[in-house]
FIKOLZA-1660 file (N, C-alpha, C; in steps of 0.1 Angstrom, whole numbers, plus 5000, padded with zeros to 4 digits):
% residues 235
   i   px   py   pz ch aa at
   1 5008 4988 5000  A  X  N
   1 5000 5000 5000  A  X CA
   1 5009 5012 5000  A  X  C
   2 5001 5023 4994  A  X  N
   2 5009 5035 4995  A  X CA
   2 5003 5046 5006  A  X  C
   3 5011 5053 5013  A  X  N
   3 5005 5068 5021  A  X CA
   3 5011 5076 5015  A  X  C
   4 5001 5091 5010  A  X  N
   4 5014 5100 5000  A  X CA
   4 5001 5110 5004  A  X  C
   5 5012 5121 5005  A  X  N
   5 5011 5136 5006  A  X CA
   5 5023 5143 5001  A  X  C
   6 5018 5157 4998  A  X  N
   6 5030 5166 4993  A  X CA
   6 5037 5174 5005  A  X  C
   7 5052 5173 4997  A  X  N
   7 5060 5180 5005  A  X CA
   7 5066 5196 5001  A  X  C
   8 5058 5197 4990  A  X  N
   8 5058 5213 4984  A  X CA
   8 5048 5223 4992  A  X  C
   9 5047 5232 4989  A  X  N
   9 5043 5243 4990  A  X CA
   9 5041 5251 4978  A  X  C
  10 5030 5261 4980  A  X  N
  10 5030 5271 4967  A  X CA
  10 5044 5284 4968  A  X  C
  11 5043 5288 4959  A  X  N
  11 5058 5297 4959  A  X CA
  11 5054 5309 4969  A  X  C
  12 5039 5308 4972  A  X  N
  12 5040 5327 4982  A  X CA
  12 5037 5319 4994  A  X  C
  13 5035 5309 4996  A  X  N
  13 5033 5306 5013  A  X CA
  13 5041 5293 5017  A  X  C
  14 5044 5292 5031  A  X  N
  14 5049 5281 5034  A  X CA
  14 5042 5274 5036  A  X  C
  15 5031 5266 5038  A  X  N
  15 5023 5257 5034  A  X CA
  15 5025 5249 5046  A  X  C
  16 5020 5250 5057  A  X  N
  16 5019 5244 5065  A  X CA
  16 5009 5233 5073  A  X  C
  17 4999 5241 5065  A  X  N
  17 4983 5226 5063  A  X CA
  17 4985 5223 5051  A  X  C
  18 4988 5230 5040  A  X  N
  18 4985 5223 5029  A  X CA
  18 5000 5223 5021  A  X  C
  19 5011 5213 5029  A  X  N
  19 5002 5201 5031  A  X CA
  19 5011 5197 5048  A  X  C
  20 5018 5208 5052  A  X  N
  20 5027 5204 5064  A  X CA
  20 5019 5191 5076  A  X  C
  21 5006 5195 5075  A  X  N
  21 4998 5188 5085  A  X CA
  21 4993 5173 5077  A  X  C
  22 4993 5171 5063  A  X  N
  22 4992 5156 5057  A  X CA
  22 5007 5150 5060  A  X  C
  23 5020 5156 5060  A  X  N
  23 5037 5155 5056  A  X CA
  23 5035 5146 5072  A  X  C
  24 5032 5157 5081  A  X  N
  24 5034 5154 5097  A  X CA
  24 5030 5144 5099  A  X  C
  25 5016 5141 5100  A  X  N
  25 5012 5128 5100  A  X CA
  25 5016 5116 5098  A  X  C
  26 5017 5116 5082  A  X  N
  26 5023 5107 5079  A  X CA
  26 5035 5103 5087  A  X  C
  27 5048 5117 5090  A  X  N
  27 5060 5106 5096  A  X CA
  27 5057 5103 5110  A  X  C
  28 5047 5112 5117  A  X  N
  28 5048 5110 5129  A  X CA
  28 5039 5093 5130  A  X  C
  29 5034 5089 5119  A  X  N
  29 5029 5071 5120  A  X CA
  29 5036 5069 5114  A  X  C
  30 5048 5071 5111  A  X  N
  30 5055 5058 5106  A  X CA
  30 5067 5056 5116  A  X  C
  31 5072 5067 5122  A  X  N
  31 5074 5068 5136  A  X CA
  31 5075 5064 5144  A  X  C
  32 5059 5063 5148  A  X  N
  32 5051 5051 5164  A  X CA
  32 5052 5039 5156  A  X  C
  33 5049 5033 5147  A  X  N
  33 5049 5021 5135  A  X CA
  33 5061 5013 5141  A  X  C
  34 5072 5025 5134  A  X  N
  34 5088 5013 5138  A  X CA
  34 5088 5016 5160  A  X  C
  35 5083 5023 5163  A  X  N
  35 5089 5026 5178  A  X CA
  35 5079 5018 5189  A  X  C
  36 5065 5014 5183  A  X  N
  36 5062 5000 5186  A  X CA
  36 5059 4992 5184  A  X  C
  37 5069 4987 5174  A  X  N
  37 5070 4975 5172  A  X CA
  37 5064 4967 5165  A  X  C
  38 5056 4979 5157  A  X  N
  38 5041 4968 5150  A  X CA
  38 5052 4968 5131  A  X  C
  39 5051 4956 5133  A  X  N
  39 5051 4945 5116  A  X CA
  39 5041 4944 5113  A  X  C
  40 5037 4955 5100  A  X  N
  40 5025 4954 5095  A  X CA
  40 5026 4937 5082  A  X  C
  41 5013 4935 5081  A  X  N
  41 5012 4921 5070  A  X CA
  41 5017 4926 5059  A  X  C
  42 5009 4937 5054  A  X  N
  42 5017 4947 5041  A  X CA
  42 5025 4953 5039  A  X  C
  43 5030 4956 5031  A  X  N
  43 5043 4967 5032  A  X CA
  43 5037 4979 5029  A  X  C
  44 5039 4987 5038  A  X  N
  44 5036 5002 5038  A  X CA
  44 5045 5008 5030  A  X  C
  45 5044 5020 5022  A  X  N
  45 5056 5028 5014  A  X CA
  45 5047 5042 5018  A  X  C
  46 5050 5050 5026  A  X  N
  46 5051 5061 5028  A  X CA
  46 5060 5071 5020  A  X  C
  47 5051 5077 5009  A  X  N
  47 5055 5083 4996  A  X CA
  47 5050 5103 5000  A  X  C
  48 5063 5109 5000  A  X  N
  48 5064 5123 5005  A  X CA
  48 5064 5128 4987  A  X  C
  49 5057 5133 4979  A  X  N
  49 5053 5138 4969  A  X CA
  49 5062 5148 4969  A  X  C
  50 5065 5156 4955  A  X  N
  50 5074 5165 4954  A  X CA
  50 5065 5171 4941  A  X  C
  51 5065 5188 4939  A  X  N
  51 5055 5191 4924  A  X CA
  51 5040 5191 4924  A  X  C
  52 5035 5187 4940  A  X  N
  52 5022 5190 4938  A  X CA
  52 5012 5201 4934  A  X  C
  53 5019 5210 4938  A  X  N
  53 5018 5223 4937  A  X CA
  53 5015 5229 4918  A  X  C
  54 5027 5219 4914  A  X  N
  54 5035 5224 4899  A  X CA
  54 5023 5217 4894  A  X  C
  55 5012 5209 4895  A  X  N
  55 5008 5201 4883  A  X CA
  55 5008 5185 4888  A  X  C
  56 5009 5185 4903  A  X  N
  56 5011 5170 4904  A  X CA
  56 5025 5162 4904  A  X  C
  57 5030 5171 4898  A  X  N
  57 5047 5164 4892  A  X CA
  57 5048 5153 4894  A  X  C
  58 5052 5148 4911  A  X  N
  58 5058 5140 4918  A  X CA
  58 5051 5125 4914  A  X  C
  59 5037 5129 4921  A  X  N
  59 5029 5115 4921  A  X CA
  59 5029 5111 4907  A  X  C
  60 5027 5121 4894  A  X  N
  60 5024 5115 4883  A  X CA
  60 5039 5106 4876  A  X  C
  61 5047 5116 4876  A  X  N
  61 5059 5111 4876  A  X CA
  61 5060 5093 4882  A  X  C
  62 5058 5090 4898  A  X  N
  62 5059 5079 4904  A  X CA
  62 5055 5070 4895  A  X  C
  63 5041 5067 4894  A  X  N
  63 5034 5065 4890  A  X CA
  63 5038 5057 4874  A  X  C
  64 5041 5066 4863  A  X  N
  64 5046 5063 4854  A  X CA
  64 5059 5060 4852  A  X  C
  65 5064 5053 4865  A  X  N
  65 5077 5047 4865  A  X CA
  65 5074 5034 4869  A  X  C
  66 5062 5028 4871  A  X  N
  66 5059 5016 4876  A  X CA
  66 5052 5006 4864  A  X  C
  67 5055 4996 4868  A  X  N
  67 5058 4983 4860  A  X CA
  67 5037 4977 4861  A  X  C
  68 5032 4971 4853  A  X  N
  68 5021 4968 4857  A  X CA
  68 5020 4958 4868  A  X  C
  69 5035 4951 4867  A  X  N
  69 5036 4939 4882  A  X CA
  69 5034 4951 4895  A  X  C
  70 5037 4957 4892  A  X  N
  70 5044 4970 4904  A  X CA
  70 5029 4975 4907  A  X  C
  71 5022 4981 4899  A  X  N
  71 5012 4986 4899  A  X CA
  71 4997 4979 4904  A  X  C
  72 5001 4967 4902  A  X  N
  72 4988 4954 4907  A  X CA
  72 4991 4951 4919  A  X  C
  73 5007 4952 4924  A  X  N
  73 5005 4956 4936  A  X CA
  73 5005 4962 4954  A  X  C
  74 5003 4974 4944  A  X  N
  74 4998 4984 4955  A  X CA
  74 4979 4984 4952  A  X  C
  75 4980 4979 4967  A  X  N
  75 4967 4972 4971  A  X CA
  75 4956 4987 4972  A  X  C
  76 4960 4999 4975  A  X  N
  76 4955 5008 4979  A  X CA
  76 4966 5018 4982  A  X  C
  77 4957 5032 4975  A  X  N
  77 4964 5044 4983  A  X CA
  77 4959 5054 4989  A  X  C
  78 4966 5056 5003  A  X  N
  78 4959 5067 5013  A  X CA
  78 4964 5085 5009  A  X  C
  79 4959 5088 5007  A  X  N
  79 4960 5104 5000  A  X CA
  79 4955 5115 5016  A  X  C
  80 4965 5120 5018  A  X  N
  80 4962 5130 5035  A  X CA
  80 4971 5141 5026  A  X  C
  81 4956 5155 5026  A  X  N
  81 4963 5164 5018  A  X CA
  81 4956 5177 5028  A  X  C
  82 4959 5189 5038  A  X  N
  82 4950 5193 5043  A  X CA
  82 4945 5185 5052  A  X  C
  83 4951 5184 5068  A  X  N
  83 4940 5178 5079  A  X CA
  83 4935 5188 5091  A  X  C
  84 4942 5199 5087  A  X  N
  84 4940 5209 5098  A  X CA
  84 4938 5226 5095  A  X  C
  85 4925 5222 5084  A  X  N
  85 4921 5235 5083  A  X CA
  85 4918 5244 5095  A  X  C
  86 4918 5259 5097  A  X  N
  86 4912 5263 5107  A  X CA
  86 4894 5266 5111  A  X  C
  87 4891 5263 5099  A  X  N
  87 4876 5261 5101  A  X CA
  87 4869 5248 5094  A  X  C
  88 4873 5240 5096  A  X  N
  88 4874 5228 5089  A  X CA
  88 4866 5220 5089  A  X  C
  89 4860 5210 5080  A  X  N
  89 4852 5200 5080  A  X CA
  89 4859 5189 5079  A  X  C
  90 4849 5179 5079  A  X  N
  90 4852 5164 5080  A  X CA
  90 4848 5156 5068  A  X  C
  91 4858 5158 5054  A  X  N
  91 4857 5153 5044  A  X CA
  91 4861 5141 5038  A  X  C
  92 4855 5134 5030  A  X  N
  92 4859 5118 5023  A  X CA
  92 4853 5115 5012  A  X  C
  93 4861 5115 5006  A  X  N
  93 4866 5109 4994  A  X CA
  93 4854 5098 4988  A  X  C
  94 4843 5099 4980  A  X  N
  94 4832 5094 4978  A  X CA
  94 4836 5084 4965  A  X  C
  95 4845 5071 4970  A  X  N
  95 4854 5063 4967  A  X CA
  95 4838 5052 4956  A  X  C
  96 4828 5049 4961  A  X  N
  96 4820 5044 4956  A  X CA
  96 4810 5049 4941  A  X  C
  97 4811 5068 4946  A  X  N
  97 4803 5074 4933  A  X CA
  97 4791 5071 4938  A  X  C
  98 4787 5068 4949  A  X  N
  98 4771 5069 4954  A  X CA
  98 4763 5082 4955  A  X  C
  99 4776 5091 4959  A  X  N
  99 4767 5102 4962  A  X CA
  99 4769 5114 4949  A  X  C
 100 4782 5113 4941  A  X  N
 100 4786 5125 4933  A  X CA
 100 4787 5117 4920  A  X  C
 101 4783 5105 4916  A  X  N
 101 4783 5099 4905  A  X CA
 101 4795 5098 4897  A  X  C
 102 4808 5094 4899  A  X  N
 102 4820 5093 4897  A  X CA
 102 4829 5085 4908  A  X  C
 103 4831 5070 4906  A  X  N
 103 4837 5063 4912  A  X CA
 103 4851 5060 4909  A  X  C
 104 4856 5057 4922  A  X  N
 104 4873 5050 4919  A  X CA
 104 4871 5041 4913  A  X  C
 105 4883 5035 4909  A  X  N
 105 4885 5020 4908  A  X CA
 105 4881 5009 4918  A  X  C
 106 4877 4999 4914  A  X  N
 106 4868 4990 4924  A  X CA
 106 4876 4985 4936  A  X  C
 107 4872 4989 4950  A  X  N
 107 4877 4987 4960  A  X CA
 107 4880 5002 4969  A  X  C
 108 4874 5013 4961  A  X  N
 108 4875 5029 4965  A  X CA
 108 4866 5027 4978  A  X  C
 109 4853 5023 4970  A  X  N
 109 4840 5022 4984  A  X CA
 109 4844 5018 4993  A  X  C
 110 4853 5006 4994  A  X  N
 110 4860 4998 5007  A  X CA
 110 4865 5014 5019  A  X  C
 111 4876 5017 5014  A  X  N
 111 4883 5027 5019  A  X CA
 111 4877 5039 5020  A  X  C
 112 4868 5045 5017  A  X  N
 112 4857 5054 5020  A  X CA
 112 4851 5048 5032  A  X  C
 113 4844 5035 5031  A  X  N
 113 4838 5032 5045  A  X CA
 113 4844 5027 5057  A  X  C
 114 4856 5025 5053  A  X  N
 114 4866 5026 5065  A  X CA
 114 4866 5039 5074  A  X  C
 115 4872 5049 5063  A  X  N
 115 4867 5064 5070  A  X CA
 115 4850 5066 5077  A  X  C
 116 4842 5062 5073  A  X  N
 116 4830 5064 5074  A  X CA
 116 4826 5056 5089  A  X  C
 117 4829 5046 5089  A  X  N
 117 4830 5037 5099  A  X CA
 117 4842 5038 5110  A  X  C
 118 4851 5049 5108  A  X  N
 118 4858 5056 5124  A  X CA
 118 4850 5064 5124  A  X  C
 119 4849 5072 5123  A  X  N
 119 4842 5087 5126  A  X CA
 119 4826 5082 5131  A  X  C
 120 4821 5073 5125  A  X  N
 120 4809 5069 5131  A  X CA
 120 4810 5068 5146  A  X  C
 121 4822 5059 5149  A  X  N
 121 4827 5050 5166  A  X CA
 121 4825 5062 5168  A  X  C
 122 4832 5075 5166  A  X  N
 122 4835 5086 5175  A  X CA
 122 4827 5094 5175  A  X  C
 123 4814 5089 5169  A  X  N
 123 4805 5102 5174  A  X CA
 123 4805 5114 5165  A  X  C
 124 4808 5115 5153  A  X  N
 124 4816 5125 5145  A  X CA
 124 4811 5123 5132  A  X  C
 125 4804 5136 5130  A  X  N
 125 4796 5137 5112  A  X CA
 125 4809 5140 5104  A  X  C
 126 4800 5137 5091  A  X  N
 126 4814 5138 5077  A  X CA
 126 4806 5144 5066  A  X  C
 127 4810 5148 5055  A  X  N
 127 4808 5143 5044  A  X CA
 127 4815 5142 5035  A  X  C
 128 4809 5135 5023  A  X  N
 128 4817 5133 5008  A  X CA
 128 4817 5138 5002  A  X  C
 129 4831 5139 4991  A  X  N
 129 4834 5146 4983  A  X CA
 129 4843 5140 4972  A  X  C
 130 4836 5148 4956  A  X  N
 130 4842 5139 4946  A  X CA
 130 4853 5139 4947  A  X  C
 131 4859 5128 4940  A  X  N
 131 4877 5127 4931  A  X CA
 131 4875 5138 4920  A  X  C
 132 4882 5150 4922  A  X  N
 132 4882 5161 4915  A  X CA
 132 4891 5161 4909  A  X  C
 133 4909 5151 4910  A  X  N
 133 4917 5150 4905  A  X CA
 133 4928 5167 4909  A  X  C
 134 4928 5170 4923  A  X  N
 134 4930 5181 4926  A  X CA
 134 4946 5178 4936  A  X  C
 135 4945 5164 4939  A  X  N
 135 4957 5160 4943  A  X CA
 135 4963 5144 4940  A  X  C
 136 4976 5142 4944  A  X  N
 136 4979 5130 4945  A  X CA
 136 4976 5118 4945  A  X  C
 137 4960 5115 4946  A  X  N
 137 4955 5102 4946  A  X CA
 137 4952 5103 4928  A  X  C
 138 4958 5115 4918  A  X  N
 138 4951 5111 4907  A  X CA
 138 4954 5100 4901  A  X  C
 139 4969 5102 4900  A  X  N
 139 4978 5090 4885  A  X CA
 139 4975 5078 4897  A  X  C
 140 4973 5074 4910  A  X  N
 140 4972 5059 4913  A  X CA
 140 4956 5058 4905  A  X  C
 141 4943 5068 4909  A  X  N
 141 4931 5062 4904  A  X CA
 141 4932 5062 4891  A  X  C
 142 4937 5073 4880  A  X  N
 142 4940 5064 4869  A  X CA
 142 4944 5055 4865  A  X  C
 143 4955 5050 4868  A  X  N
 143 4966 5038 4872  A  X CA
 143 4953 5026 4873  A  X  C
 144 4941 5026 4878  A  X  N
 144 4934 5014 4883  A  X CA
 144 4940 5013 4896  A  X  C
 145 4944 5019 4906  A  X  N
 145 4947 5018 4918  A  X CA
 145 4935 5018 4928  A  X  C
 146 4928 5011 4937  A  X  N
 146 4919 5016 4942  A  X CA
 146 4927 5030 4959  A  X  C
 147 4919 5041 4954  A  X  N
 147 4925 5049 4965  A  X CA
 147 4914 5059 4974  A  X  C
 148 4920 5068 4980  A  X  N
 148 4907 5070 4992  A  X CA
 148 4915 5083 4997  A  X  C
 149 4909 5093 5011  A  X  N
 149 4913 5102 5020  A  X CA
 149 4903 5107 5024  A  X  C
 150 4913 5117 5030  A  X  N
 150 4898 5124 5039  A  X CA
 150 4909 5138 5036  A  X  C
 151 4897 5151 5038  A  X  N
 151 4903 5163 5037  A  X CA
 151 4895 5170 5047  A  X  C
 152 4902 5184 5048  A  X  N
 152 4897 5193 5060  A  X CA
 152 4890 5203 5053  A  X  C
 153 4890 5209 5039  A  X  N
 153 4883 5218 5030  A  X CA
 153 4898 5231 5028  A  X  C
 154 4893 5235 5022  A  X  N
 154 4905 5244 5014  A  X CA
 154 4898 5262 5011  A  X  C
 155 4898 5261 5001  A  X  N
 155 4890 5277 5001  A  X CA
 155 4876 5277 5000  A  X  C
 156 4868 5265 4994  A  X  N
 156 4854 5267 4996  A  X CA
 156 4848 5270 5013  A  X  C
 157 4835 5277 5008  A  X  N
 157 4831 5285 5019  A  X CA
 157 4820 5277 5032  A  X  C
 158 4822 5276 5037  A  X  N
 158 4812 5268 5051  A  X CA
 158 4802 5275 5052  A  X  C
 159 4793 5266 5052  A  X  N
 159 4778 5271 5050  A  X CA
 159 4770 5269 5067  A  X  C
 160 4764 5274 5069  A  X  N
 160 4756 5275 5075  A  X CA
 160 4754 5259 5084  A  X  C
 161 4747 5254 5076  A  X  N
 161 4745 5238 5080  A  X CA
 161 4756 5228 5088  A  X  C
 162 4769 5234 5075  A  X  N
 162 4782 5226 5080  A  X CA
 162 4786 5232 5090  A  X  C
 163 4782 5242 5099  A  X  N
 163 4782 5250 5110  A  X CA
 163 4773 5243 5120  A  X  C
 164 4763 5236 5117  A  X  N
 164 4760 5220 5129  A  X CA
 164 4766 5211 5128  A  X  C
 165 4773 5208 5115  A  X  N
 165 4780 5195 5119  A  X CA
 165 4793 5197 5123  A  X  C
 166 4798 5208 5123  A  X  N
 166 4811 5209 5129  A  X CA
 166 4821 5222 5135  A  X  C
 167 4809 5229 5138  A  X  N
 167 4813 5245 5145  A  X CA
 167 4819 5250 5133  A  X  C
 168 4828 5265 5141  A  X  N
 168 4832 5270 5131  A  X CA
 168 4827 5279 5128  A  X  C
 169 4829 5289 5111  A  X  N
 169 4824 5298 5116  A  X CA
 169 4815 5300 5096  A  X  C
 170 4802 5304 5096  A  X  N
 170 4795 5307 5082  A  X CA
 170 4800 5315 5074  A  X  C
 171 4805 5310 5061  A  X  N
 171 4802 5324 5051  A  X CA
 171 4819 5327 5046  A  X  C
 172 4829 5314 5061  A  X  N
 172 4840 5321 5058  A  X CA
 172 4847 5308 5051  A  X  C
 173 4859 5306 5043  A  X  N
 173 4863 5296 5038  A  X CA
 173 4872 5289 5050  A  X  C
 174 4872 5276 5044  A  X  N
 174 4878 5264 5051  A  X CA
 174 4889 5269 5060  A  X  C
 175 4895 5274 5052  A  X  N
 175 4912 5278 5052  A  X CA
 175 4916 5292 5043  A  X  C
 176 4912 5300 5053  A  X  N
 176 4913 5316 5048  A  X CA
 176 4926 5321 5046  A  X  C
 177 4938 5311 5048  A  X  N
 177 4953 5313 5042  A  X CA
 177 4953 5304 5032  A  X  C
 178 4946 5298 5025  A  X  N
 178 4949 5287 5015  A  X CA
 178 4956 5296 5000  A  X  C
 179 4966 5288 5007  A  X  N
 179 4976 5293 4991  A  X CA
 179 4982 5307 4994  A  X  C
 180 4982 5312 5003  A  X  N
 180 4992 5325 5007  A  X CA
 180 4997 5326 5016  A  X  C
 181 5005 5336 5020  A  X  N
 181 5021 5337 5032  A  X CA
 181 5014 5337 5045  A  X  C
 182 5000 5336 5050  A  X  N
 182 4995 5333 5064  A  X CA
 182 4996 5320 5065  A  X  C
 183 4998 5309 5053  A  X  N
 183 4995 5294 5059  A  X CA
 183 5008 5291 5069  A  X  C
 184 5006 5298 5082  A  X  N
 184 5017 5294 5090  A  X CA
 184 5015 5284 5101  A  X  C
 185 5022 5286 5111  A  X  N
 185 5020 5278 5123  A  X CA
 185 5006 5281 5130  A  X  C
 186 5004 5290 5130  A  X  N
 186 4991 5299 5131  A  X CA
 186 4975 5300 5127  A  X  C
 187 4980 5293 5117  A  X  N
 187 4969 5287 5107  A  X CA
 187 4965 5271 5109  A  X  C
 188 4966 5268 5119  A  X  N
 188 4966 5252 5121  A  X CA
 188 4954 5247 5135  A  X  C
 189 4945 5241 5132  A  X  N
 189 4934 5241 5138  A  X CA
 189 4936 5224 5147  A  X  C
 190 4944 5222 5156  A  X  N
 190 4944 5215 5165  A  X CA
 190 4936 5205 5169  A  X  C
 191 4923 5208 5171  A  X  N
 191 4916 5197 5172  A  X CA
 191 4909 5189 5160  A  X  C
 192 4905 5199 5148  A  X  N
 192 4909 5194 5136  A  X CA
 192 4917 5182 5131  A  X  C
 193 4930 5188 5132  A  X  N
 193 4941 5179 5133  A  X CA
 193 4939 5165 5140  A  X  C
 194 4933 5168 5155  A  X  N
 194 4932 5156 5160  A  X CA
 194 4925 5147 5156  A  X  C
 195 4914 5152 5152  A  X  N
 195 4899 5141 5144  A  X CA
 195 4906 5136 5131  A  X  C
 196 4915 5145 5123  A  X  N
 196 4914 5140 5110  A  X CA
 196 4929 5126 5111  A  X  C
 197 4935 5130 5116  A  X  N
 197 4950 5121 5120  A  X CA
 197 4947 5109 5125  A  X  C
 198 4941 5113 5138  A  X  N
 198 4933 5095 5146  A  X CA
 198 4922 5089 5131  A  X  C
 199 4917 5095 5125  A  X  N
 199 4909 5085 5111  A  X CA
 199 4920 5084 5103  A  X  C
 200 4932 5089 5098  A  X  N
 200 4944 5084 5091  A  X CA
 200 4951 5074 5095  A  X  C
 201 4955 5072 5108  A  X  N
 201 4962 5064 5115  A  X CA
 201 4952 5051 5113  A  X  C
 202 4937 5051 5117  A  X  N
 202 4928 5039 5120  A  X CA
 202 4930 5032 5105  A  X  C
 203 4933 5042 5096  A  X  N
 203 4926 5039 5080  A  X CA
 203 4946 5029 5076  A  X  C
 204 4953 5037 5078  A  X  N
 204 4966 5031 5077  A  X CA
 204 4969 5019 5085  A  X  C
 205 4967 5012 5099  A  X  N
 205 4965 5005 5107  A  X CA
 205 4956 4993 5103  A  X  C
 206 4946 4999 5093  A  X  N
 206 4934 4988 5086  A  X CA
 206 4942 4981 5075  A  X  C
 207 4944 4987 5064  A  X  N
 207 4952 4981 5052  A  X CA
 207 4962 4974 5056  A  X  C
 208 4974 4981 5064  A  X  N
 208 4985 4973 5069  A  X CA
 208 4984 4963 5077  A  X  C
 209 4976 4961 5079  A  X  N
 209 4971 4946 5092  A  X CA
 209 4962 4935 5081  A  X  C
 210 4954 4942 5073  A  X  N
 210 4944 4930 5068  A  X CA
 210 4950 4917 5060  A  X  C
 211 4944 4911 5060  A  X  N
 211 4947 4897 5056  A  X CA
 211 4935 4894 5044  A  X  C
 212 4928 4905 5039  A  X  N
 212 4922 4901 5033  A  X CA
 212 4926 4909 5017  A  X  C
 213 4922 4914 5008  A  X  N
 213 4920 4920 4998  A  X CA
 213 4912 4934 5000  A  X  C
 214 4917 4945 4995  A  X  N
 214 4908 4956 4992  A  X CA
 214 4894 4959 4993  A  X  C
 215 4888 4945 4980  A  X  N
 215 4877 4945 4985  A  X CA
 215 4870 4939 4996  A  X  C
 216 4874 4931 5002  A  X  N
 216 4870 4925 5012  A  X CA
 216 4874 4930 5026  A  X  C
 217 4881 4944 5029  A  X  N
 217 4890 4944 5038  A  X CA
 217 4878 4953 5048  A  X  C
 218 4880 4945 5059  A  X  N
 218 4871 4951 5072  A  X CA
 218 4871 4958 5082  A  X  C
 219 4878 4950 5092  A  X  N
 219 4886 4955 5104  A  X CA
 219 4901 4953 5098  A  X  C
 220 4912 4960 5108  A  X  N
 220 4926 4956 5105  A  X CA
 220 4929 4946 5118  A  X  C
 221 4940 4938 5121  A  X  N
 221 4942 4933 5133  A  X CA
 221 4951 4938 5139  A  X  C
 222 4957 4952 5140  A  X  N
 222 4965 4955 5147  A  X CA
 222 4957 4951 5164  A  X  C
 223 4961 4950 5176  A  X  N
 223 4958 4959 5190  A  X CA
 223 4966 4965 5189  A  X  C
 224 4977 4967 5189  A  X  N
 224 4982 4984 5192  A  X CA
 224 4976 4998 5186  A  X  C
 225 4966 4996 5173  A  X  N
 225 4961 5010 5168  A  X CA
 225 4960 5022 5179  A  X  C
 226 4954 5012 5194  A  X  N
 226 4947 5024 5204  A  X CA
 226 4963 5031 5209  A  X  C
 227 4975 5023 5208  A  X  N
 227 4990 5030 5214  A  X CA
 227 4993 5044 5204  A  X  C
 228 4984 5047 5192  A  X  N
 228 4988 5055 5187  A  X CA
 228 4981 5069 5194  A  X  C
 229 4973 5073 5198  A  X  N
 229 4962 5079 5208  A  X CA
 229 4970 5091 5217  A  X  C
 230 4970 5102 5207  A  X  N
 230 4976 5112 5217  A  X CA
 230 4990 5115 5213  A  X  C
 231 4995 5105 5199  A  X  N
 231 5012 5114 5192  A  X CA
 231 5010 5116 5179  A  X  C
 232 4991 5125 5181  A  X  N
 232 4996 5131 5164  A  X CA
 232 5001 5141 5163  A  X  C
 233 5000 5149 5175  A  X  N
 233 4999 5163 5173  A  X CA
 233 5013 5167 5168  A  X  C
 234 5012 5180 5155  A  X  N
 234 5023 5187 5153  A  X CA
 234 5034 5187 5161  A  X  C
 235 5048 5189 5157  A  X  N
 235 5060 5195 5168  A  X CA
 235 5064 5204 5168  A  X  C
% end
């Protein structure tokens, strides 16, 4: 399986949610991963993108450096782009096309309802949103990769409604530094972060444990997932 986020930035801001808060994540689980001890069933490849910004570069480039043996198998890819908007929602990747009529590759719905099924346990509304082809999951879903994420929202505006499912504030966008020199330390929405990292980590912990196939994949068998609980936060 793959985990991939970018490690660029746009040229006027340093980019610190988008994407320092997918970057973080990622190492800080791969991190706790080797520090306890967990041997996942699959091999994880924790892929740091380069050129997202430029067009994708990085991922498309990967991508078309891979062999079709290569490419059959990577079982699934996790895309964490944006987890800590400061007014932020609880978004996923509508991997089936149930709701926005455009589906992944078969086995997307799997990994959508993984996400859909943490956030349930925890008490915690979501919604979906299409494969817009706006980041790194694109060249795997073309590829025939089945892939998935969750996002925090970016410049679109928070409506009223999405103001019951998730506080916050009406009328103002996700992430009112998105793409300029405020995306700083400053710009980083903490508890956000927390909701969206604990469903990264659950969603990463599932693939790498299962014994089953994409499509069939359920629970994961780690017990340690709960040891991750409390080291996502930024440093």
């Amino acid at each position: 399986m793959v985990v991939g986020g970018h490690l660029d930035s746009v040229y006027t801001g340093p980019g610190i949610n988008d994407d320092g808060s997918g970057v973080s994540t990622m190492l800080e689980t791969a991190e706790e991963m080797h520090e306890l001890g967990i041997t996942p069933r699959n091999k994880v490849r924790f892929i740091f993108f380069s050129g997202e910004e430029q067009g994708l570069l990085g991922s498309d480039y990967y991508v078309s450096q891979l062999t079709k043996g290569q490419i059959k198998d990577i079982s699934v890819m996790l895309d964490f782009d944006m987890l800590a908007s400061p007014n932020y929602a609880r978004f996923i990747y509508d991997g089936n096309g149930d709701e926005h009529g455009f589906a992944g590759p078969n086995g997307s719905g799997n990994i959508e309802q993984v996400f859909k099924d943490f956030w349930d346990s925890q008490g915690l509304a979501y919604e979906t949103i299409p494969f817009d082809g706006r980041s790194d999951y694109d060249a795997f879903t073309t590829a025939g990769i089945p892939a998935g994420g969750i996002f925090a929202g970016a410049e679109g505006i928070k409506t009223e409604r999405q103001v019951q499912l998730y506080g916050g504030t009406a009328g103002v966008a996700f992430d009112k530094c998105y793409h300029q020199l405020c995306d700083n330390f400053t710009n980083i929405n903490n508890q956000g972060l927390s909701e969206h990292s604990d469903a990264a980590v659950h969603a990463i912990l599932t693939f790498a444990q299962s014994q089953s196939s994409i499509n069939g994949t359920g629970k994961g068998g780690s017990k340690k997932a709960k040891d991750f609980k409390g080291h996502h936060k930024m440093r």
